[in-house]
mmCIF entry with sequence, helices, sheets and N, C-alpha, C, O atoms, coordinates in Angstrom:
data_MODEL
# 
_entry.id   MODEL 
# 
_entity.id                         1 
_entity.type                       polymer 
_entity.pdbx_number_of_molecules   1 
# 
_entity_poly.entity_id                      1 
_entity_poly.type                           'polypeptide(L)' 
_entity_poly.nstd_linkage                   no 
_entity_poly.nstd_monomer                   no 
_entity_poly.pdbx_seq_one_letter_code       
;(UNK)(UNK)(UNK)(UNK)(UNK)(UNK)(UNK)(UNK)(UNK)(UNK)(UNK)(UNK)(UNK)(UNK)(UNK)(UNK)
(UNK)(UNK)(UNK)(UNK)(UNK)(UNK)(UNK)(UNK)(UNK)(UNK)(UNK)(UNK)(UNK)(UNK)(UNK)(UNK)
(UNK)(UNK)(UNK)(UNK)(UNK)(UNK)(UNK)(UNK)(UNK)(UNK)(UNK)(UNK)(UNK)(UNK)(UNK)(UNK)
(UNK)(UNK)(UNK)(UNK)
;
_entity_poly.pdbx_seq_one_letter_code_can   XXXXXXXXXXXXXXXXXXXXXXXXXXXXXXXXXXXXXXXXXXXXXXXXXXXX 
_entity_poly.pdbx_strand_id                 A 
# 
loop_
_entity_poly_seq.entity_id 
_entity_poly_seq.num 
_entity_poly_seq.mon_id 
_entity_poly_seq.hetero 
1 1  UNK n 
1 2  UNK n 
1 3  UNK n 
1 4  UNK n 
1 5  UNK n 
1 6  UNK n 
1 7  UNK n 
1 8  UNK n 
1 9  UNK n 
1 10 UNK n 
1 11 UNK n 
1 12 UNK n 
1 13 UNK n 
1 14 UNK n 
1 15 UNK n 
1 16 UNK n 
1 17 UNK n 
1 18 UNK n 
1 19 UNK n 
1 20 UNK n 
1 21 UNK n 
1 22 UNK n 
1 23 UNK n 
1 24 UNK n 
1 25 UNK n 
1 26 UNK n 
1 27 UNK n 
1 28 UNK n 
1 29 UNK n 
1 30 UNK n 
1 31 UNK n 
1 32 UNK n 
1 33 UNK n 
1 34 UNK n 
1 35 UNK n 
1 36 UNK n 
1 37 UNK n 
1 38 UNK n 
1 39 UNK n 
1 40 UNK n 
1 41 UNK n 
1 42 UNK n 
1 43 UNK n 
1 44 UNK n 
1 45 UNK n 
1 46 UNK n 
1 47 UNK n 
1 48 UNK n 
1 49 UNK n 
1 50 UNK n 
1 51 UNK n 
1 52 UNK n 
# 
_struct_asym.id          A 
_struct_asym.entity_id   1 
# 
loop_
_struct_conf.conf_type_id 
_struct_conf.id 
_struct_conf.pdbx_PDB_helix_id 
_struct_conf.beg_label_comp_id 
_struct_conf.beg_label_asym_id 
_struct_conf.beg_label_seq_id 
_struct_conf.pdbx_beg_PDB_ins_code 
_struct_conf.end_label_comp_id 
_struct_conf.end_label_asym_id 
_struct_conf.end_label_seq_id 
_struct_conf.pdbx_end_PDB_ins_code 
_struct_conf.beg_auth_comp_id 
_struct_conf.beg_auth_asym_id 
_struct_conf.beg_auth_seq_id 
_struct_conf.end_auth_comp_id 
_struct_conf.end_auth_asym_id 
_struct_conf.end_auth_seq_id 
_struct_conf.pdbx_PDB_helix_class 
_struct_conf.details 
_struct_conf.pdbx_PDB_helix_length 
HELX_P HELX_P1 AA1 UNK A 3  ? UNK A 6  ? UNK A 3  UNK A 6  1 ? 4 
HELX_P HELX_P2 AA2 UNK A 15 ? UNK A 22 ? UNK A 15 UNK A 22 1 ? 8 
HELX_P HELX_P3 AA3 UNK A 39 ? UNK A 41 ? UNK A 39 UNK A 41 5 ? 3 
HELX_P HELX_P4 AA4 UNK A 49 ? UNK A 51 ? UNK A 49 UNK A 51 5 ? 3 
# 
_struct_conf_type.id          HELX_P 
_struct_conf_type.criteria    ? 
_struct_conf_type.reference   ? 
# 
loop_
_atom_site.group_PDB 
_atom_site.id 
_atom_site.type_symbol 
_atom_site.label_atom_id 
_atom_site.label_alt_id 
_atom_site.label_comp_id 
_atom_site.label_asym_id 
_atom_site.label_entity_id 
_atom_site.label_seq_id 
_atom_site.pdbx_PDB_ins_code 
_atom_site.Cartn_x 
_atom_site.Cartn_y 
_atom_site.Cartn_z 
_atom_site.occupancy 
_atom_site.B_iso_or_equiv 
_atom_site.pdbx_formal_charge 
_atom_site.auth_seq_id 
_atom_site.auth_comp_id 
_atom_site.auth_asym_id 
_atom_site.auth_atom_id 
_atom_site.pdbx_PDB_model_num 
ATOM 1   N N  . UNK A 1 1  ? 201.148 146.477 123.893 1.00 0.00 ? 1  UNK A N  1 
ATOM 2   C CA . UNK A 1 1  ? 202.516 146.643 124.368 1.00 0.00 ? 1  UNK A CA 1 
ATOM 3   C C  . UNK A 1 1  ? 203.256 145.304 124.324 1.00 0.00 ? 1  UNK A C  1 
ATOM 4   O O  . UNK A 1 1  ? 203.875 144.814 123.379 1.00 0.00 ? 1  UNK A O  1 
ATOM 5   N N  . UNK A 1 2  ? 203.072 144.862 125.450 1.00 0.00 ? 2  UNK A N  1 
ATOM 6   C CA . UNK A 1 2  ? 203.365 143.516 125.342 1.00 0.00 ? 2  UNK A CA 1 
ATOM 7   C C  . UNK A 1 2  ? 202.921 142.012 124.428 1.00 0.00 ? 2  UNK A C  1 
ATOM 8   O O  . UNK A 1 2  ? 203.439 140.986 123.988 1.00 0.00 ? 2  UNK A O  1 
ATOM 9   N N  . UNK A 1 3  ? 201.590 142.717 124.511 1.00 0.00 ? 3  UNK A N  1 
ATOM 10  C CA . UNK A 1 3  ? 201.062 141.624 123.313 1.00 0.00 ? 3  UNK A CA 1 
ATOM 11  C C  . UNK A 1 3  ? 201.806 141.189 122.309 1.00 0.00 ? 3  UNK A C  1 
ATOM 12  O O  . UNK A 1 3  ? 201.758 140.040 121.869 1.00 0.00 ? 3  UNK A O  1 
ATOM 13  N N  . UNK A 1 4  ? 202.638 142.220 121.836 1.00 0.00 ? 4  UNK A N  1 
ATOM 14  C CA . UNK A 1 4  ? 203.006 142.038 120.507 1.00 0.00 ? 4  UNK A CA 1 
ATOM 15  C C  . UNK A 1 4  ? 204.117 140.634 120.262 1.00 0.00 ? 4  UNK A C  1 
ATOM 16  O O  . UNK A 1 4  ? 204.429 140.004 119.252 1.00 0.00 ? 4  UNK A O  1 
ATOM 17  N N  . UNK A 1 5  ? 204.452 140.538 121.499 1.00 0.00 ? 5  UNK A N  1 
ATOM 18  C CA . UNK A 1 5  ? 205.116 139.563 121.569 1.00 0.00 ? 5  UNK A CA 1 
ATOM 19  C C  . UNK A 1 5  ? 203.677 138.035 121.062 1.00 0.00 ? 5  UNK A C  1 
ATOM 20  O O  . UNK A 1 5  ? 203.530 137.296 120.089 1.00 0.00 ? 5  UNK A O  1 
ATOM 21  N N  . UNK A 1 6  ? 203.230 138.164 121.860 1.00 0.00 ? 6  UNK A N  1 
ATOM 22  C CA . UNK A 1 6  ? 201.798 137.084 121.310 1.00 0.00 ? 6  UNK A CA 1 
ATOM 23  C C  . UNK A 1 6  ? 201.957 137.545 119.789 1.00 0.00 ? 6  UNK A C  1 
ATOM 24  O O  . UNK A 1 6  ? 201.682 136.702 118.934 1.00 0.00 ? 6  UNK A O  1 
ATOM 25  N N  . UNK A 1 7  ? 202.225 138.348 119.528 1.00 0.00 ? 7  UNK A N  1 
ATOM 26  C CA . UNK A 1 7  ? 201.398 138.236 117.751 1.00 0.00 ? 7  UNK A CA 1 
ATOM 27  C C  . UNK A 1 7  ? 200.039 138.173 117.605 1.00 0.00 ? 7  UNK A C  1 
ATOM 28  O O  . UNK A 1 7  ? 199.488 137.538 116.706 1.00 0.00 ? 7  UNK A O  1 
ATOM 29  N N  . UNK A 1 8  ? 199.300 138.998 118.711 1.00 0.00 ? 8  UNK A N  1 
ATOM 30  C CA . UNK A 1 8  ? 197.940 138.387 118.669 1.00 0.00 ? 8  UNK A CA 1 
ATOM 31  C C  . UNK A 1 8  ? 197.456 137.223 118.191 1.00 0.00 ? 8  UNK A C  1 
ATOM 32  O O  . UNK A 1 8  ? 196.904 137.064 117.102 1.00 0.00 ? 8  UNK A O  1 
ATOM 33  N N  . UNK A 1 9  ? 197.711 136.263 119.170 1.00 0.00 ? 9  UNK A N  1 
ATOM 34  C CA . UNK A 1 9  ? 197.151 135.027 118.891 1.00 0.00 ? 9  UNK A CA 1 
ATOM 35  C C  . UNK A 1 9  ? 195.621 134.943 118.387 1.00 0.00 ? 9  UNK A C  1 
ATOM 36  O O  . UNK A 1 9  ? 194.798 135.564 119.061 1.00 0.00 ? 9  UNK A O  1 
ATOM 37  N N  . UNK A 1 10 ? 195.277 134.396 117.524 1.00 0.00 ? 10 UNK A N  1 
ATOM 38  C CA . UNK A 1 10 ? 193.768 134.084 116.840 1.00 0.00 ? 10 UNK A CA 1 
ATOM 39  C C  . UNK A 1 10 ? 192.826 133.178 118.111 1.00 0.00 ? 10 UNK A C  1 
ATOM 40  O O  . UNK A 1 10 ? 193.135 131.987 118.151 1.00 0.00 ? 10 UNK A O  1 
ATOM 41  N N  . UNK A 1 11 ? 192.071 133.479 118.813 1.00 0.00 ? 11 UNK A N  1 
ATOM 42  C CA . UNK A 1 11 ? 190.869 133.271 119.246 1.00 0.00 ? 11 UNK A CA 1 
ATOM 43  C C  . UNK A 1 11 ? 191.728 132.956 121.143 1.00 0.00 ? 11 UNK A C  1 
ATOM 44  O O  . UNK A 1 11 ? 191.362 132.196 122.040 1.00 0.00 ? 11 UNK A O  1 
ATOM 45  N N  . UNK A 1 12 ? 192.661 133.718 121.094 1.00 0.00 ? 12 UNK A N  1 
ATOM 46  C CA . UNK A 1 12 ? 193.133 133.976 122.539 1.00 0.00 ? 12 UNK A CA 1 
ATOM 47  C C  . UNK A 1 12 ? 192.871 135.253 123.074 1.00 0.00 ? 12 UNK A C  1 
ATOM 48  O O  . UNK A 1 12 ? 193.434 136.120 122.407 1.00 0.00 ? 12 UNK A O  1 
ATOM 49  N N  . UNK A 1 13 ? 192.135 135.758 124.163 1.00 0.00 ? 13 UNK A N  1 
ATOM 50  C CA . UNK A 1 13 ? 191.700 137.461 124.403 1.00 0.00 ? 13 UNK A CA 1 
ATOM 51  C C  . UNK A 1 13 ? 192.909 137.782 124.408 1.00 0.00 ? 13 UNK A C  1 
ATOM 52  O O  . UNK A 1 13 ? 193.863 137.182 123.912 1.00 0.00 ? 13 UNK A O  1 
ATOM 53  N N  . UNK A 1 14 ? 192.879 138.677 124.935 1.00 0.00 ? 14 UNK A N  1 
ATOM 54  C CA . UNK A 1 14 ? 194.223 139.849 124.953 1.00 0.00 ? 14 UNK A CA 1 
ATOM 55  C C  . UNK A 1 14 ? 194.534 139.828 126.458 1.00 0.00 ? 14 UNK A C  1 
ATOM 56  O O  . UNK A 1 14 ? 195.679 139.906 126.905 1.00 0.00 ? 14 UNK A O  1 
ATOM 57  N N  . UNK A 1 15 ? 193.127 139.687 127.400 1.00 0.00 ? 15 UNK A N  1 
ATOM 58  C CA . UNK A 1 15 ? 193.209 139.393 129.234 1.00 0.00 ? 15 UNK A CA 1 
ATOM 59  C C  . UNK A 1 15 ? 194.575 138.741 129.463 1.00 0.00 ? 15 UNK A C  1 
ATOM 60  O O  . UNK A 1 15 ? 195.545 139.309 129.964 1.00 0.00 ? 15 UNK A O  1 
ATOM 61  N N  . UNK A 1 16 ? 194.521 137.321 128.981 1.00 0.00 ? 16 UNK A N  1 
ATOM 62  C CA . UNK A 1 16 ? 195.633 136.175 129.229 1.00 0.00 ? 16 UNK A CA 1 
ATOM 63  C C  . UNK A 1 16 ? 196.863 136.349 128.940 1.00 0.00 ? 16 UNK A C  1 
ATOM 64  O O  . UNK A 1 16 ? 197.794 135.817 129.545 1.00 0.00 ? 16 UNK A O  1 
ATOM 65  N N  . UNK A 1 17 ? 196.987 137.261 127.802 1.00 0.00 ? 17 UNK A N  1 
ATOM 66  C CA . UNK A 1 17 ? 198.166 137.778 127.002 1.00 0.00 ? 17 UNK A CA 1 
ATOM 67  C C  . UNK A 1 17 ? 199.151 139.103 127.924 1.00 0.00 ? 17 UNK A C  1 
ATOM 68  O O  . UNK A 1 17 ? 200.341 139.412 127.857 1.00 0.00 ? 17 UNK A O  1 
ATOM 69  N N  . UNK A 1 18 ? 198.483 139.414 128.406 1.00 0.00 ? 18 UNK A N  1 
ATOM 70  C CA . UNK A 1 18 ? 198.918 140.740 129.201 1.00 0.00 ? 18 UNK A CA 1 
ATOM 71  C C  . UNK A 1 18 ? 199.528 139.953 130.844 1.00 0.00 ? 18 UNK A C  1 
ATOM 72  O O  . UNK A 1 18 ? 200.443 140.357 131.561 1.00 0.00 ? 18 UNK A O  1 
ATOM 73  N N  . UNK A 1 19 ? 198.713 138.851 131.023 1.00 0.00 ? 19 UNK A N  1 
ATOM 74  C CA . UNK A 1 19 ? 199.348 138.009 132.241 1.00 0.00 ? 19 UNK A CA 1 
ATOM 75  C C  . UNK A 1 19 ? 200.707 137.349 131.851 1.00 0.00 ? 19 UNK A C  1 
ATOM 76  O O  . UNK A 1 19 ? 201.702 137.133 132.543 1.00 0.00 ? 19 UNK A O  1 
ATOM 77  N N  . UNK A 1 20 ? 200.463 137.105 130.597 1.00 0.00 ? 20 UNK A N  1 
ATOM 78  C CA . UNK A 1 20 ? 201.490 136.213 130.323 1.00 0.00 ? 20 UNK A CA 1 
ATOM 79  C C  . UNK A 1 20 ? 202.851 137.315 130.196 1.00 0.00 ? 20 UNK A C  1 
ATOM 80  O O  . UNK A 1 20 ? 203.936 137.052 130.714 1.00 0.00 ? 20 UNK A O  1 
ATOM 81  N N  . UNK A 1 21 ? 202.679 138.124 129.697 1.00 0.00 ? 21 UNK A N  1 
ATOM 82  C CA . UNK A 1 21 ? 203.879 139.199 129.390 1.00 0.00 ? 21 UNK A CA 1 
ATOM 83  C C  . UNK A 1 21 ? 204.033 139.359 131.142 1.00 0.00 ? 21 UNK A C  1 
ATOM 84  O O  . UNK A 1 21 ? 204.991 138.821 131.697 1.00 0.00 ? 21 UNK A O  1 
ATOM 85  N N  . UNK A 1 22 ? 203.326 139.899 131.692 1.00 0.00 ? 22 UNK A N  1 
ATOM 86  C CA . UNK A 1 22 ? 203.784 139.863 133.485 1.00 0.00 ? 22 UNK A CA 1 
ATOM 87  C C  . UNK A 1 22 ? 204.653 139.024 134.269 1.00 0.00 ? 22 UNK A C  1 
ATOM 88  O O  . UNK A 1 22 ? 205.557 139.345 135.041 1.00 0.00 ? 22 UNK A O  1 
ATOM 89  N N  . UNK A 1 23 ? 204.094 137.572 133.837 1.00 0.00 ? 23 UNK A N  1 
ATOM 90  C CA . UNK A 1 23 ? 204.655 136.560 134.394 1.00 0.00 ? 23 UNK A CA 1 
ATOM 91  C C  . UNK A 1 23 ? 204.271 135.525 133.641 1.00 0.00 ? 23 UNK A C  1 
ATOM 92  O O  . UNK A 1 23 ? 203.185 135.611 133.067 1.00 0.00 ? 23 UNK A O  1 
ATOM 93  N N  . UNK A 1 24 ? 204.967 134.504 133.510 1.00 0.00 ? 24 UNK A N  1 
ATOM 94  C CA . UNK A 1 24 ? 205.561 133.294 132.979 1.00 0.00 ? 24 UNK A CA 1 
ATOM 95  C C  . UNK A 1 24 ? 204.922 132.213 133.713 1.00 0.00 ? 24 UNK A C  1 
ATOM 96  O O  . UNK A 1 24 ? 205.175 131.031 133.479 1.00 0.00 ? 24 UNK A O  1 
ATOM 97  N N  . UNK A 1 25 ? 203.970 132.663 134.736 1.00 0.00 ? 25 UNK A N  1 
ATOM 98  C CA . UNK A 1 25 ? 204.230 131.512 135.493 1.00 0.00 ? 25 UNK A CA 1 
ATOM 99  C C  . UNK A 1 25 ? 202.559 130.504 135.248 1.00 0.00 ? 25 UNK A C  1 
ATOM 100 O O  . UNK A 1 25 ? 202.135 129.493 135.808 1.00 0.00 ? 25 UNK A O  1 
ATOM 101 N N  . UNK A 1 26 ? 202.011 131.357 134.192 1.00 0.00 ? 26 UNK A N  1 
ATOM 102 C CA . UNK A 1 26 ? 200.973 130.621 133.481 1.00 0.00 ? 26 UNK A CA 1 
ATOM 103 C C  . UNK A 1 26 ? 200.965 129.543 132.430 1.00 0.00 ? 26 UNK A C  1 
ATOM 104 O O  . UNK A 1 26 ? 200.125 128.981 131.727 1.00 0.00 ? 26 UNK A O  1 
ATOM 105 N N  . UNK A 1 27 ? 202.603 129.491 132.682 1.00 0.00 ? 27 UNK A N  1 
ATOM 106 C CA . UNK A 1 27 ? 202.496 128.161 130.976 1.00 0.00 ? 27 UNK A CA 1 
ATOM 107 C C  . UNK A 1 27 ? 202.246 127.033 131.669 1.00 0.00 ? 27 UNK A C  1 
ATOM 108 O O  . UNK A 1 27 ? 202.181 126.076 130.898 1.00 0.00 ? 27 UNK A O  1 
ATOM 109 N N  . UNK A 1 28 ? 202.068 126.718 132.874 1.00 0.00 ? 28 UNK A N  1 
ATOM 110 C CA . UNK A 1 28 ? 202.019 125.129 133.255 1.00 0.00 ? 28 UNK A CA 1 
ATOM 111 C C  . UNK A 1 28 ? 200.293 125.182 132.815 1.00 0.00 ? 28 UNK A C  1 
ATOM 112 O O  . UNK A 1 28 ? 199.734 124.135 132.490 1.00 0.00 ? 28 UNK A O  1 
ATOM 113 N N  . UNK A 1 29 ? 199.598 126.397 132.843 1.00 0.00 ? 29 UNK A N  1 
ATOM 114 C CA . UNK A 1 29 ? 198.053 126.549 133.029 1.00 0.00 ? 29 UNK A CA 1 
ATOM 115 C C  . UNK A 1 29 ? 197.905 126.868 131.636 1.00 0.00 ? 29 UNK A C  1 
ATOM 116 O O  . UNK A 1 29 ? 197.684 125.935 130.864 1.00 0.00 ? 29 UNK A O  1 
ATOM 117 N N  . UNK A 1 30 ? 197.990 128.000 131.208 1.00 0.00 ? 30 UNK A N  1 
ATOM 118 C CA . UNK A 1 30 ? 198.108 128.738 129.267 1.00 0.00 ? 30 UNK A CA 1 
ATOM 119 C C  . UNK A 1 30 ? 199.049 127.926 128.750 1.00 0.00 ? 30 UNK A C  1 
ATOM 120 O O  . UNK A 1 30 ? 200.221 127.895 129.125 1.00 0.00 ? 30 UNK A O  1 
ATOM 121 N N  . UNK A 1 31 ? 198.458 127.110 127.696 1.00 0.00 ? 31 UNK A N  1 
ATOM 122 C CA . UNK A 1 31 ? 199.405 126.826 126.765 1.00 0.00 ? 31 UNK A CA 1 
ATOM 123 C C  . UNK A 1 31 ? 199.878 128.232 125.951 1.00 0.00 ? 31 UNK A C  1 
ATOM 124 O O  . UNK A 1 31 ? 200.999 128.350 125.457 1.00 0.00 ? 31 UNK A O  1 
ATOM 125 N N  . UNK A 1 32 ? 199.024 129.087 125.905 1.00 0.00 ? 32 UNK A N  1 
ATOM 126 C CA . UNK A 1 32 ? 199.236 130.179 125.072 1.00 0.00 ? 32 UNK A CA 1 
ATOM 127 C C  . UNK A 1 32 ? 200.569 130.753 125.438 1.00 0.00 ? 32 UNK A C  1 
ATOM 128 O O  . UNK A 1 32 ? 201.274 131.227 124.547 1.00 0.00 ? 32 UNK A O  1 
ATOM 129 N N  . UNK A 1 33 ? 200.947 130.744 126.625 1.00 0.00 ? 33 UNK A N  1 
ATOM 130 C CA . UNK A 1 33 ? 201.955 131.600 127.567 1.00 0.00 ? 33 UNK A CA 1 
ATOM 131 C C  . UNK A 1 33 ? 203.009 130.913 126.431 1.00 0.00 ? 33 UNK A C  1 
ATOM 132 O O  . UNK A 1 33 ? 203.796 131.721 125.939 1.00 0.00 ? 33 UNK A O  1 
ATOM 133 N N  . UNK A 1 34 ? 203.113 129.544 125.969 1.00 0.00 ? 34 UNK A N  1 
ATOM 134 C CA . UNK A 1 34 ? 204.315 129.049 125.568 1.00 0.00 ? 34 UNK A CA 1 
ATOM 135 C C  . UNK A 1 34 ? 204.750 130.062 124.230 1.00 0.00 ? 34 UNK A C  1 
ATOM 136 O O  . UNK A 1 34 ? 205.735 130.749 123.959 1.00 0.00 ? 34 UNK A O  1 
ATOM 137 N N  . UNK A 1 35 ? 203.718 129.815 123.702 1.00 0.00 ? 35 UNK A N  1 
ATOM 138 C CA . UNK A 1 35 ? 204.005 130.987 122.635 1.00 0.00 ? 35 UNK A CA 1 
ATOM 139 C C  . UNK A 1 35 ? 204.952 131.979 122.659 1.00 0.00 ? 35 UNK A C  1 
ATOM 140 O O  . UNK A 1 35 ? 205.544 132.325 121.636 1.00 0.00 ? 35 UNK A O  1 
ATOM 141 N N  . UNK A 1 36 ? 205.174 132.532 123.884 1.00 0.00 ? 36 UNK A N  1 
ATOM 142 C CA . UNK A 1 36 ? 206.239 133.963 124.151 1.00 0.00 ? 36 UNK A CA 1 
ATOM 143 C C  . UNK A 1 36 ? 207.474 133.360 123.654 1.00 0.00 ? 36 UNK A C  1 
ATOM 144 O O  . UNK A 1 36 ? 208.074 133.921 122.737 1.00 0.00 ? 36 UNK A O  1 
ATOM 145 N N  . UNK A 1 37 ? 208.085 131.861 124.359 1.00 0.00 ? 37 UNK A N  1 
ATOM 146 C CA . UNK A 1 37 ? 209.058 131.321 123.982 1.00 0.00 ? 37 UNK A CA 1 
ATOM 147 C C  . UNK A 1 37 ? 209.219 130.130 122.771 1.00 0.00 ? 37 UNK A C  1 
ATOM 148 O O  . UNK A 1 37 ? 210.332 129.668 122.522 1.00 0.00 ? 37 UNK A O  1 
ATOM 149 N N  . UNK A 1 38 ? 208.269 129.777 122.205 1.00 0.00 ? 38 UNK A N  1 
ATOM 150 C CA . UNK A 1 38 ? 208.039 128.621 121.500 1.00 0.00 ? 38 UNK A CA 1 
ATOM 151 C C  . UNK A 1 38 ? 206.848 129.000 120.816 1.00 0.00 ? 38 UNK A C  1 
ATOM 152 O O  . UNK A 1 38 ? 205.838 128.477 121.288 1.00 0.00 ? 38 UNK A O  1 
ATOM 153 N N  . UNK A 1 39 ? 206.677 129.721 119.889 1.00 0.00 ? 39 UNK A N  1 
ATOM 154 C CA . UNK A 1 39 ? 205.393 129.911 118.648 1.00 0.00 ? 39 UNK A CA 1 
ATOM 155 C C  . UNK A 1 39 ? 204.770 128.486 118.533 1.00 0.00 ? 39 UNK A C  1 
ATOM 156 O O  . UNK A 1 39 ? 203.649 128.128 118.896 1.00 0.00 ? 39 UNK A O  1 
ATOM 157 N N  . UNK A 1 40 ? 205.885 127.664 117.867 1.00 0.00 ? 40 UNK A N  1 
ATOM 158 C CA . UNK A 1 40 ? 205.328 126.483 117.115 1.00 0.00 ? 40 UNK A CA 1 
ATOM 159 C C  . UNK A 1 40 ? 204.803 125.278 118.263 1.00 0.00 ? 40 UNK A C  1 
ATOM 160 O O  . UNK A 1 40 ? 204.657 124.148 117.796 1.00 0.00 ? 40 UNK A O  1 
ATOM 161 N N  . UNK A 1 41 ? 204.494 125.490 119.848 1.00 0.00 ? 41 UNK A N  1 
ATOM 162 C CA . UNK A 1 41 ? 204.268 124.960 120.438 1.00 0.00 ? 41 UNK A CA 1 
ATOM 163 C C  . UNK A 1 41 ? 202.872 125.701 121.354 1.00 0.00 ? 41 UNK A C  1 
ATOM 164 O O  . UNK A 1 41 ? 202.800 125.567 122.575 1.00 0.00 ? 41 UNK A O  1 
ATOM 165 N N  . UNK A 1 42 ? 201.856 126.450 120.578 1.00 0.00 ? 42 UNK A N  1 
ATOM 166 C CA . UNK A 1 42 ? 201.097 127.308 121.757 1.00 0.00 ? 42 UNK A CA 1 
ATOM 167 C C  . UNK A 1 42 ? 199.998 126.061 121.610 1.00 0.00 ? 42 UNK A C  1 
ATOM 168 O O  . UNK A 1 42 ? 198.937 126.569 121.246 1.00 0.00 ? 42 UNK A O  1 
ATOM 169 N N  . UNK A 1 43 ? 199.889 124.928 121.727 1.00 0.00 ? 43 UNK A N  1 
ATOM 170 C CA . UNK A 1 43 ? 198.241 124.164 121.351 1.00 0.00 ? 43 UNK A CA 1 
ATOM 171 C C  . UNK A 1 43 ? 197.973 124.387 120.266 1.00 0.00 ? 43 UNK A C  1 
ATOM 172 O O  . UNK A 1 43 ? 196.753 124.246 120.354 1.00 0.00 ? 43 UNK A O  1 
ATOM 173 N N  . UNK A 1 44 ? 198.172 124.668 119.132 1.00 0.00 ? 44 UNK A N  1 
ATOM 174 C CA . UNK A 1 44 ? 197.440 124.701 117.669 1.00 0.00 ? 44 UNK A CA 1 
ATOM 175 C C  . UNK A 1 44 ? 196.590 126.112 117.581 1.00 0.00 ? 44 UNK A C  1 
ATOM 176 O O  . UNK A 1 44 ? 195.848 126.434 116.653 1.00 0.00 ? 44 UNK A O  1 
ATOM 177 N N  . UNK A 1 45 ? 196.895 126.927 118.852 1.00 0.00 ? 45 UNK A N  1 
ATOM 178 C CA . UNK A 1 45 ? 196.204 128.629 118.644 1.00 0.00 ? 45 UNK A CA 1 
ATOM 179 C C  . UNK A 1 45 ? 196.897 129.264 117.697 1.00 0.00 ? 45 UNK A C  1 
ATOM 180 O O  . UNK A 1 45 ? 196.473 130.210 117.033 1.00 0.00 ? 45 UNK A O  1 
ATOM 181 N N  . UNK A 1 46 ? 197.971 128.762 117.615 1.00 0.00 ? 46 UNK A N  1 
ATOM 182 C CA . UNK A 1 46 ? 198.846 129.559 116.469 1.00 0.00 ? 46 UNK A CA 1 
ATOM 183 C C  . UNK A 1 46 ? 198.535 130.249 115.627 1.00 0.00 ? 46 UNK A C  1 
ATOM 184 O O  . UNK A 1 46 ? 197.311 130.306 115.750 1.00 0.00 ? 46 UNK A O  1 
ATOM 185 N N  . UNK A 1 47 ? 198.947 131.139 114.408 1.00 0.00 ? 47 UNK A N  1 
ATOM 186 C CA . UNK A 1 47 ? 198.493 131.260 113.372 1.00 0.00 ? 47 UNK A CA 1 
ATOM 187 C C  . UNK A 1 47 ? 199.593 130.060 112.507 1.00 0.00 ? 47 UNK A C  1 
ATOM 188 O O  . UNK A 1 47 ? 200.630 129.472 112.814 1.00 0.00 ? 47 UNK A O  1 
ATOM 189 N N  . UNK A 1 48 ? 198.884 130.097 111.541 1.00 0.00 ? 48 UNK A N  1 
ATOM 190 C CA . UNK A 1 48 ? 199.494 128.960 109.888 1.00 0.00 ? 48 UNK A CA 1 
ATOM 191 C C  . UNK A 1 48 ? 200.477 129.460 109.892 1.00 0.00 ? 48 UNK A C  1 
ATOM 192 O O  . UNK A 1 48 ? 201.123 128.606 109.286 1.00 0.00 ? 48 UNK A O  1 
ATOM 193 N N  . UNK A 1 49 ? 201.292 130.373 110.153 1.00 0.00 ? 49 UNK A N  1 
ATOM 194 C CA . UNK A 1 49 ? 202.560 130.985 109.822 1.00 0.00 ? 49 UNK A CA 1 
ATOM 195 C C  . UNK A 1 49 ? 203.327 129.765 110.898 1.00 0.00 ? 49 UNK A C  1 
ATOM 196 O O  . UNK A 1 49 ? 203.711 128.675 110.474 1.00 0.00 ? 49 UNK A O  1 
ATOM 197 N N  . UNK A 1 50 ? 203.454 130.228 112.414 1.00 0.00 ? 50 UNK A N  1 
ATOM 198 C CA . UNK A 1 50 ? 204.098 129.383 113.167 1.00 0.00 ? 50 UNK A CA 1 
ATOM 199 C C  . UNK A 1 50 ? 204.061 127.812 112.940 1.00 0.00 ? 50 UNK A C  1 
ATOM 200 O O  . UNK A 1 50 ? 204.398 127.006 113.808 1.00 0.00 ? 50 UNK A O  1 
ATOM 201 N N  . UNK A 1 51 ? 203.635 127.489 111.742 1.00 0.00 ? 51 UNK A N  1 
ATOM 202 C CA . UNK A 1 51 ? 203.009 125.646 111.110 1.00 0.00 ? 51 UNK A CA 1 
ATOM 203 C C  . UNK A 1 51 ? 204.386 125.834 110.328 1.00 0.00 ? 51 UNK A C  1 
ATOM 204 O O  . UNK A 1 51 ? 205.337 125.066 110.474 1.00 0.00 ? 51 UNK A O  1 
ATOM 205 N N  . UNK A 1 52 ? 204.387 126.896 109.515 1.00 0.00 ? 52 UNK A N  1 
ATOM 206 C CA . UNK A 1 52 ? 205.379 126.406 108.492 1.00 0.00 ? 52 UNK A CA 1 
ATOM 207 C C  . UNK A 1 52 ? 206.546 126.363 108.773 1.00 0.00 ? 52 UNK A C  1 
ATOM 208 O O  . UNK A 1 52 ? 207.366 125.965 107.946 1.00 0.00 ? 52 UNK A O  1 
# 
């Protein structure tokens, strides 16, 4: 559902992803969370797409 916003991040579960769509208030903790608003900034979990 929400994931999709993640884009399924590559080697991030789906657990963290479903918090993060809840609340926001994991990006000081998940870099992943940044991803929702900033792809090209999740820690290098990215996929190669968000590089280019």
């Amino acid at each position: 559902r929400r994931i999709v916003r993640a884009r399924g991040r590559a080697g991030a579960p789906q657990a963290p992803l479903l918090q993060i769509a809840a609340g926001p208030t994991h990006s000081s903790d998940d870099p992943i969370e940044v991803d929702s608003e900033s792809e090209e900034f999740t820690g290098g979990e990215t996929e190669e797409e968000t590089e280019d």
